[in-house]
C-alpha positions in Angstrom: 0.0 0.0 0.0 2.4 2.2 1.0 4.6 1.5 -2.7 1.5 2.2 -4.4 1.1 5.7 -2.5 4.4 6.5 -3.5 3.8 5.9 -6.7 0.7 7.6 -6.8 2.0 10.8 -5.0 5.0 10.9 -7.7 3.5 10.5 -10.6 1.1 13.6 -9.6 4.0 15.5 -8.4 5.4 15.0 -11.6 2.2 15.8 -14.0 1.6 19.1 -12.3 4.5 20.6 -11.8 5.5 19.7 -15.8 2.9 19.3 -17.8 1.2 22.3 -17.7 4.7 24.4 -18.6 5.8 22.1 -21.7 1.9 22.7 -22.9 2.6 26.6 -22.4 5.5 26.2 -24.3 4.0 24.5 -27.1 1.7 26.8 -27.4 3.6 29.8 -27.7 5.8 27.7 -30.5 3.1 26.6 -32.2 1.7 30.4 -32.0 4.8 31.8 -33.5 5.4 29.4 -36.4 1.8 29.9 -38.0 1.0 33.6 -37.0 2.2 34.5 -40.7 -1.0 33.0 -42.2 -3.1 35.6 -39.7 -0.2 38.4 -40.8 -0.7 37.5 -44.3 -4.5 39.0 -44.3 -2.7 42.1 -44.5 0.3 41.5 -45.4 1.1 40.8 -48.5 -1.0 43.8 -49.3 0.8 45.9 -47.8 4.3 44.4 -48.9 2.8 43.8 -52.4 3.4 39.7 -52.3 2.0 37.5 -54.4 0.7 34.1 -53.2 3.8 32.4 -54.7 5.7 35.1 -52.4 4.0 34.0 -49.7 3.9 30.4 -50.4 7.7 30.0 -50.2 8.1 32.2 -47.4 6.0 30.1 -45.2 7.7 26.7 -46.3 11.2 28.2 -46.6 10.6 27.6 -42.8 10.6 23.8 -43.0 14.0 24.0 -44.8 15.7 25.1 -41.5 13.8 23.2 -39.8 14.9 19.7 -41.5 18.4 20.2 -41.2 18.1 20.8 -37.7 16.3 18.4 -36.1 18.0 15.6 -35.6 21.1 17.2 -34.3 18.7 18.9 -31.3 16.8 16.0 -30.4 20.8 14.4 -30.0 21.6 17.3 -27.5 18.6 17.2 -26.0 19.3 13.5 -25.3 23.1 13.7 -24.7 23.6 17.5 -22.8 20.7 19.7 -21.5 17.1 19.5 -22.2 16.5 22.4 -19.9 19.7 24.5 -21.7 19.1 23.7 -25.4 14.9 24.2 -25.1 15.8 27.6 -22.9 18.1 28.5 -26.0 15.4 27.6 -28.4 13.2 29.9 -27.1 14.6 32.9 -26.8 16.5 32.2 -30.2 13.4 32.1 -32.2 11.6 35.0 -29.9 13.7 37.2 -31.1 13.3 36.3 -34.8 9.7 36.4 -34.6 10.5 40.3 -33.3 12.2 40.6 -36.1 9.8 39.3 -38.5 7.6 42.3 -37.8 10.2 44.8 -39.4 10.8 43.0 -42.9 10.3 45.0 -46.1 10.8 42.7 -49.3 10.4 39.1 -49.7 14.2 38.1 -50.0 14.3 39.5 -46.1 10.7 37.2 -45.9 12.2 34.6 -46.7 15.5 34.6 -44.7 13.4 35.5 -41.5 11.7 32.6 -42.3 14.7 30.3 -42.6 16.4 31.2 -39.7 13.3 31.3 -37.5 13.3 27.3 -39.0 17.0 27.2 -37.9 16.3 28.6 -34.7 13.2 26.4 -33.4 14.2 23.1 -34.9 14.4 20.7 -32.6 12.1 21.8 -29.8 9.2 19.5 -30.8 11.5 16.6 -30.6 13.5 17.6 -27.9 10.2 17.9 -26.0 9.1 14.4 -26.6 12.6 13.3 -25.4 12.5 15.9 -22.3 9.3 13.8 -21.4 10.8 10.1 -21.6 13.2 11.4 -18.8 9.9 12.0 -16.4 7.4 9.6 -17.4 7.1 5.5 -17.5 6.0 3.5 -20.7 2.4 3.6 -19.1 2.3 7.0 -18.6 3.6 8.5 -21.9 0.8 8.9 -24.5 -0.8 11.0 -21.9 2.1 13.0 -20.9 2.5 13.5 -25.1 -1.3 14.1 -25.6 -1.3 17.1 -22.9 2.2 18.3 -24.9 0.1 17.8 -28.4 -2.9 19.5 -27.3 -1.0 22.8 -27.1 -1.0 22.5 -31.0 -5.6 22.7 -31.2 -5.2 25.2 -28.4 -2.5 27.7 -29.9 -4.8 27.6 -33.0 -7.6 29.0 -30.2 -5.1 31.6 -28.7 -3.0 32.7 -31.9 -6.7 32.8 -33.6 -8.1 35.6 -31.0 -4.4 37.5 -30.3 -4.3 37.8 -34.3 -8.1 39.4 -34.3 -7.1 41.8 -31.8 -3.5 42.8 -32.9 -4.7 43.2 -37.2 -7.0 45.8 -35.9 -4.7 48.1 -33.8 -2.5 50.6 -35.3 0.3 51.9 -32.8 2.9 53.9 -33.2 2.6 54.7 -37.2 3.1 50.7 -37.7 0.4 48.2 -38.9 -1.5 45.7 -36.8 0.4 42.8 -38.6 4.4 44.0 -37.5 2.6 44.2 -34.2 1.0 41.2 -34.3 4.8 39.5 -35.0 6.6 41.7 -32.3 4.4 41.3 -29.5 4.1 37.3 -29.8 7.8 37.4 -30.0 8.2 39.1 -26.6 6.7 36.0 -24.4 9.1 32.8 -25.8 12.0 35.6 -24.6 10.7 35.5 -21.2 9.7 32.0 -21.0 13.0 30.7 -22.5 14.6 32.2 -19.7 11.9 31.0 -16.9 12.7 27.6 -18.5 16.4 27.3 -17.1 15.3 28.0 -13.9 11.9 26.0 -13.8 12.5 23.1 -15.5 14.8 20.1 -14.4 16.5 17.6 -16.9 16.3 14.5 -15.0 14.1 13.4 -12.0 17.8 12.9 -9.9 18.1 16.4 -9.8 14.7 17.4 -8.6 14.6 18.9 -5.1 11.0 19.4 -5.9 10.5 15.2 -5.3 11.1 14.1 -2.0 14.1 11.8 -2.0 12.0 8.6 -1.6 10.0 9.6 -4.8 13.4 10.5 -6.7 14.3 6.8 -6.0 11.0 5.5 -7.0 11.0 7.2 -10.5 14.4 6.9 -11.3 14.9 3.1 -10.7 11.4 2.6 -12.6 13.1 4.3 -15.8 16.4 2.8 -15.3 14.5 -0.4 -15.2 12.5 0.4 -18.9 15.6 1.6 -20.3 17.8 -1.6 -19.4 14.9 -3.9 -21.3 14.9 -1.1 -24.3 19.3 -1.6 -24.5 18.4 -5.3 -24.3 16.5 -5.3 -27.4 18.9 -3.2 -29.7 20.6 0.3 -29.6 20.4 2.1 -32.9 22.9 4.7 -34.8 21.1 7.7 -36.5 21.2 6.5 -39.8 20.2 2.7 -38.8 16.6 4.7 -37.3 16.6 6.9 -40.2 16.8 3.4 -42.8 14.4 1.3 -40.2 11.5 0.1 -41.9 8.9 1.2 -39.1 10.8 4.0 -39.2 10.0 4.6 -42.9 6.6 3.0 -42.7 5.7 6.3 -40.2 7.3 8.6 -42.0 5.4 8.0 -45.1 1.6 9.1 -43.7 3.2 11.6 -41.7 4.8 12.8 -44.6 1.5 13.2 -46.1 -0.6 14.6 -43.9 1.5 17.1 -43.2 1.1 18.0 -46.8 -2.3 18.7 -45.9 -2.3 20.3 -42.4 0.5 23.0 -43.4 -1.6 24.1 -46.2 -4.9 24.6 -44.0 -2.6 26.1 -41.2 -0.9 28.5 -43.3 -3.9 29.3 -45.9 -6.8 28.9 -44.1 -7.4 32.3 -42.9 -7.0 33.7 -46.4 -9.2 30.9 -47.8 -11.8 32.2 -45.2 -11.0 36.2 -45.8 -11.5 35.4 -49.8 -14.7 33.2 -49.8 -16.7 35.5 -47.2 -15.2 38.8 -47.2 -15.5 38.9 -43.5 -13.0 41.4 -42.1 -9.8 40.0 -40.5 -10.6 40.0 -36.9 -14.0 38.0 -37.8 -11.8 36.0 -40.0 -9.3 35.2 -37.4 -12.4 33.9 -34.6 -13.9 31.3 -37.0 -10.1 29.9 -37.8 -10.5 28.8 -33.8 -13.1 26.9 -33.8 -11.9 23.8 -35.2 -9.1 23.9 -32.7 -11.8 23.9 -29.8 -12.6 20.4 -31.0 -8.6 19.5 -31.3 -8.0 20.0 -27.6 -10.5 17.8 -26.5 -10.0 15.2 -29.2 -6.3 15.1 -28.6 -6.5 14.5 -24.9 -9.2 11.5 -25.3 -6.7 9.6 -27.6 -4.0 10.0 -24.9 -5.7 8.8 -22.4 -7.4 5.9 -24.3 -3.7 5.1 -25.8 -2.3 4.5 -22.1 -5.6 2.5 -21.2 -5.4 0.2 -23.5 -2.4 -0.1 -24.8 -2.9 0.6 -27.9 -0.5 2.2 -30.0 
């Protein structure tokens, strides 16, 4: 009885104190890579970009991106998940702030790139931040509460973005704003990070020492089966065939969900000739659903077992 209240006690310790700060995380991320499709309602008016323009700017992004990711998740893995996710943050913060103060599309498009370059990685090195903290049994929830930032940011960056397109301060258009001031929080928080969160559960003083033991030897013991079955290089993952089998659907859908991320508010703006703030509310409500959605999967994936 008194193992299970252990258990019980540090898994809850655990959830609270770092689940809700990864999902704020993830939402501000998620915020700042798509707030160009809400910028774009004005925009590329007001820079004179064509589609194509805009097109390439978003996805120049992904270039970045790719290169990076890997190498992160590594460091993540191998140094500091605390250090590298803290450097993440402010990295790209401060290219979003940028972002707001670009004239032509060849500074578009390098923005773009280098904010790609600059958040790479924190997606993965998220995932891997939370096999450090939570058992086999406990994971697809622990990921399902990170994922659901993605529904909610569309919620949040849908509502900042109606506010922000109609202001005008300072001589300078609603959009540069709307880049500038959803730059300012991933500073902050990238700094609150190296302070807040804890790479491993050995180093939490926030765990009492009997539940430091507890979810340190249950981990040690997962991870000595997983070394048991086989350790794998990089490029041995990268030529797996699950490996490829995944990436494959992912690959596509992604095709998909970029586009209505990064062209659904135009889409909207186009068809109805709403104006942009009443634009930017109906681009939340599918997200509403998301959240919820999102969560039931997690918590049905850990229940069953099903993968």
């Amino acid at each position: 009885m008194e193992t299970y209240q252990l258990e019980q006690a540090a898994r809850r310790r655990i959830a609270i104190r770092l689940l809700p700060f990864v999902f704020l995380l993830y939402v501000i991320s998620y915020v700042d890579r798509v707030n160009v499709s809400f910028a774009n309602l004005r925009m590329s008016a007001d820079l004179g970009f064509s589609d194509r323009i805009f097109g390439l700017g978003a996805g120049i992004f992904f270039v970045g991106y790719i290169l990076f990711e890997i190498p992160g998740a590594i460091i993540v893995e191998r140094w500091s998940a605390r250090k590298w996710i803290a450097r993440i943050m402010i990295s790209w913060g401060i290219v979003t702030v940028v972002t707001g103060f670009v004239h032509t599309a060849h500074q578009f498009y390098a923005v773009r790139f280098v904010l790609g370059v600059a958040e790479a990685s924190f997606f993965p090195g998220m995932i891997v931040y939370l096999t450090h903290w939570f058992r086999l049994s406990d994971r697809a929830k622990a990921i399902a509460s990170l994922m659901a930032a993605v529904p909610a940011a569309s919620v949040l960056g849908s509502l900042l973005a109606g506010w922000l397109l109609s202001i005008r301060w300072f001589g300078m258009a609603g959009w540069r704003w709307l880049f500038v001031v959803e730059g300012i929080p991933p500073v902050i928080l990238g700094i609150v990070t190296l302070f807040y969160l804890t790479d491993r559960p050995v180093q939490a003083r926030w765990l009492s020492e009997a539940e430091r033991n507890w979810i340190s030897q249950e981990l040690e013991a997962e991870t000595t089966v997983k070394k048991k079955i086989r350790s794998y290089t990089v490029w041995q993952a990268l030529s797996s065939r699950r490996v490829l089998m995944l990436i494959v659907p992912w690959f596509l859908a992604q095709i998909g969900a970029q586009a209505v991320i990064f062209w659904i508010p135009t889409f909207i703006k186009r068809l109805s000739g709403l104006p942009a703030s009443r634009v930017a509310l109906l681009a939340a409500l599918p997200g509403l659903l998301g959240i919820f959605g999102m969560l039931l999967n997690g918590w049905h994936s850990d229940r069953t077992g099903e993968r």
